[in-house]
C-alpha positions in Angstrom: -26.3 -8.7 -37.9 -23.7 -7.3 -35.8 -25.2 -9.0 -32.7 -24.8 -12.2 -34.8 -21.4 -11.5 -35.2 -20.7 -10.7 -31.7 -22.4 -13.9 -30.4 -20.3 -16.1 -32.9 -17.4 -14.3 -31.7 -17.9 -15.1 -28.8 -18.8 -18.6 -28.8 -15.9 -19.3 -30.8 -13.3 -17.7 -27.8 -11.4 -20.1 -26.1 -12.7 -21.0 -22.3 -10.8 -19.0 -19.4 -7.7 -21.4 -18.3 -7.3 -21.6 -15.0 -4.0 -21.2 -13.3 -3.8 -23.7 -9.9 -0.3 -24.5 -7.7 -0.8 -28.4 -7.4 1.4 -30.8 -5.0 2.3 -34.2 -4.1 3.9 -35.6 -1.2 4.3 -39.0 -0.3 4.5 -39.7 3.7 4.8 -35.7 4.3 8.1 -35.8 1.6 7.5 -33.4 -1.2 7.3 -35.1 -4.4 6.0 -32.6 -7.1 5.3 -29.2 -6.6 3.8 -27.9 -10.3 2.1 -24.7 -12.2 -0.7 -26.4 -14.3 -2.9 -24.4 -16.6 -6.5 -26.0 -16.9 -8.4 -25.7 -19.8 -12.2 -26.8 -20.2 -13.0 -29.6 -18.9 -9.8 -31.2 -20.0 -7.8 -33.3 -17.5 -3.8 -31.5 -16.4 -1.5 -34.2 -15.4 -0.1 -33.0 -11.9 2.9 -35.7 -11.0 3.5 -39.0 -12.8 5.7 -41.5 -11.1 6.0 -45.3 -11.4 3.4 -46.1 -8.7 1.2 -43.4 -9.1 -0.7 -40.6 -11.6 -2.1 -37.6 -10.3 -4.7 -35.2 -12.7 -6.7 -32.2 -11.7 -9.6 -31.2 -14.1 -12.3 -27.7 -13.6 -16.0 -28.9 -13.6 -18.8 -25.8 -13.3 -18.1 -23.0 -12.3 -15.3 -22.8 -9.7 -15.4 -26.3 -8.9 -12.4 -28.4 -9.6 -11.5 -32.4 -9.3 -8.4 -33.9 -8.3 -7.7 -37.4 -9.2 -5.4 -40.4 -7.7 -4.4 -43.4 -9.5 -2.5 -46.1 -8.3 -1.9 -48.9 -11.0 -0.4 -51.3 -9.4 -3.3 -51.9 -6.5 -6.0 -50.9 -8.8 -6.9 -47.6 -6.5 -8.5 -44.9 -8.1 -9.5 -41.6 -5.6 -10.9 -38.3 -5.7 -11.6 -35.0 -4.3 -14.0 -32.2 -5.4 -14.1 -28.6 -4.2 -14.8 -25.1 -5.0 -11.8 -22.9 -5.9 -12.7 -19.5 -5.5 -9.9 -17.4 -3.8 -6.2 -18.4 -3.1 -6.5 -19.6 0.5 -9.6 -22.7 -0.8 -7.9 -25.7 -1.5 -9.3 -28.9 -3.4 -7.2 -32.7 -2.6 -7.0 -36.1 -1.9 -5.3 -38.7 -0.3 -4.6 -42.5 0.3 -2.9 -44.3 3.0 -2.2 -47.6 4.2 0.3 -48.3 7.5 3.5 -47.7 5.2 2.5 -44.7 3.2 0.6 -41.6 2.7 0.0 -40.2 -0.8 -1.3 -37.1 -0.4 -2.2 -34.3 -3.5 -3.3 -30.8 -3.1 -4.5 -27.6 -5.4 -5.3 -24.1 -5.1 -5.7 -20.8 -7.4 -2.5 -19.2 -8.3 -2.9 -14.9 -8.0 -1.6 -13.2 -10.7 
């Protein structure tokens, strides 16, 4: 019975957030430089601006996805890494001759 218990107790404990540094720049200008906490598999909005969305979401293990939207052209891009110490980094980018969009995220240390 108490191993029951145990097991339901955990089960029931929230997933382990993960704490990342995320930035955006746009042609090597610093647009949003953010904290995000990510939870599950639940997507963290990184930078929302009228021509663009940026999201990063955890996968397994340490494996994360970033995400690039662009509405207005009907882009969509992504990167996938593995996060596991504070110098990996997981991004993504999109260019054309005018512009470079450019997102990037690593594990914040306590």
């Amino acid at each position: 019975m108490k191993a029951l218990s145990l097991l339901i107790l955990f089960l029931s404990a929230p997933l382990h957030a993960e704490r990342l540094y995320c930035s955006v720049s746009e042609n090597f200008e610093s647009v949003s430089g953010v904290d995000i906490q990510v939870e599950g598999d639940q997507k963290a909005l990184i930078a929302r601006t009228d021509s663009f969305v940026t999201y990063v979401s955890k996968k397994k293990g340490s494996n994360f996805e970033v995400e690039m939207f662009l509405p207005e052209l009907e882009i969509r891009t992504y990167g996938l890494g593995a996060l596991k110490t504070s110098e990996d980094r997981v991004g993504t980018s999109i260019w054309s001759r005018e512009r470079l969009l450019d997102v990037v995220c690593y594990l914040k240390t306590p």
